[in-house]
N, C-alpha and C positions, 0 to 999 in steps of 0.2 A: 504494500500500500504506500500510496508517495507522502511525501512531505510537503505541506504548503505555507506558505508564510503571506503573511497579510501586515500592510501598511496602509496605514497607523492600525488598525486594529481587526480583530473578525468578523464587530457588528458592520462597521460603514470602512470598509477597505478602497483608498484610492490606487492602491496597487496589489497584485496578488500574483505569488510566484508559485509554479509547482514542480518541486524536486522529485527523481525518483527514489525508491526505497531504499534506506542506507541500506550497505553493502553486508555490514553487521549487525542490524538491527542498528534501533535508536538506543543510544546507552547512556542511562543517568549517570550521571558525574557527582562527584563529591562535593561534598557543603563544606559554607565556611560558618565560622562561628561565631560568634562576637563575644568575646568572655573581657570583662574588665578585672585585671590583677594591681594590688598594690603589698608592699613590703611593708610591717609598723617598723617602729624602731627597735623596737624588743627580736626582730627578726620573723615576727612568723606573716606568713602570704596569707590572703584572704582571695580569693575570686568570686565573681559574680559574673553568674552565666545568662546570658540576655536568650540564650538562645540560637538557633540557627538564622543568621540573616541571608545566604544565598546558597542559590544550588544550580549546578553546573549538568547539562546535558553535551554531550559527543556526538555527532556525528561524521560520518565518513561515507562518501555520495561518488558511482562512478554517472560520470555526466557523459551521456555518447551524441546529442544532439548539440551541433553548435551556437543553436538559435536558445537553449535553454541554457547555454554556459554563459554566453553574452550576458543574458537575463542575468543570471545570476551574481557576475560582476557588475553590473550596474544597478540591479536593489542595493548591495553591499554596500556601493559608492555612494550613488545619487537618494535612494531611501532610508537607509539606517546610517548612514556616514558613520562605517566602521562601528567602535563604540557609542555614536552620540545616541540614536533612538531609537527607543524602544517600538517595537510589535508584538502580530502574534504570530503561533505559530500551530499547527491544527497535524499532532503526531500520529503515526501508523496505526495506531491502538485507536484510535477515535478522540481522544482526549485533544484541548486547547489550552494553551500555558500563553496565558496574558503578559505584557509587560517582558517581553526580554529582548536580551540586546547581545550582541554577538561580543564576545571578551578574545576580540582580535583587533591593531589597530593598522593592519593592513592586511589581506586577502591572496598577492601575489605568491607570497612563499607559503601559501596551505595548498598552490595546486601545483597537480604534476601532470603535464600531458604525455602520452603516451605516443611511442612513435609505428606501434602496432595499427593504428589509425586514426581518426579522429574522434579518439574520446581521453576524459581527463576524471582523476581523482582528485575531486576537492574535502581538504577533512578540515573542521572547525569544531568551535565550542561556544555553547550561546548562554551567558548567565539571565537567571530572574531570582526577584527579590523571592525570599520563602515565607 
């Protein structure tokens, strides 16, 4: 099932891309966490855990259609400008993860074209807040 991504969002989308099915599946990625630590003076640590504030999704995409690779470096560019904005993104499972934004600040070196023909491996990773 493919991947699609919607700019600015799912409801009212002025752009909409559709990738085909990562090559490994869609693979959740690891969170980050926000723990606040401090030292007393006596030496003992205290933390306070806020919680998980992000979570990171993988994927890895072979793109054999030239007209969908274009595409795809130009949402990157001209839609989400690298890290600045956020979308959505509608995964192979059915599910929609609002609000994420790719945690790459350039796209050139995630792809590899292939000189077997005209298709390319793109792999990236897209954080949203949790």
């Amino acid at each position: 099932m493919p991947v699609t991504f919607y700019y600015p969002d799912a409801v009212t989308p002025t752009t909409t891309l559709v990738l085909p099915s990562p090559r490994a599946g869609w693979v959740p990625g690891g969170f980050q966490s926000n723990d606040n630590s401090f030292l007393t003076d006596g030496g003992q640590r205290f933390v306070y855990g806020k919680g998980v504030n992000k979570r990171y999704y993988k994927g890895d995409f072979v793109i054999t259609s030239q007209a969908v690779f274009d595409a795809f470096v130009s949402f990157f560019e001209t839609q989400a400008v690298a890290m600045q904005n956020t979308f959505s993104v509608a995964l192979p499972s059915g599910s929609t993860i609002d609000d994420v934004r790719f945690n790459h600040n350039t796209i050139r070196d995630r792809i590899a074209q292939h000189k077997t023909g005209k298709h390319y491996t793109v792999s990236f990773e897209l954080e949203a807040d949790a």
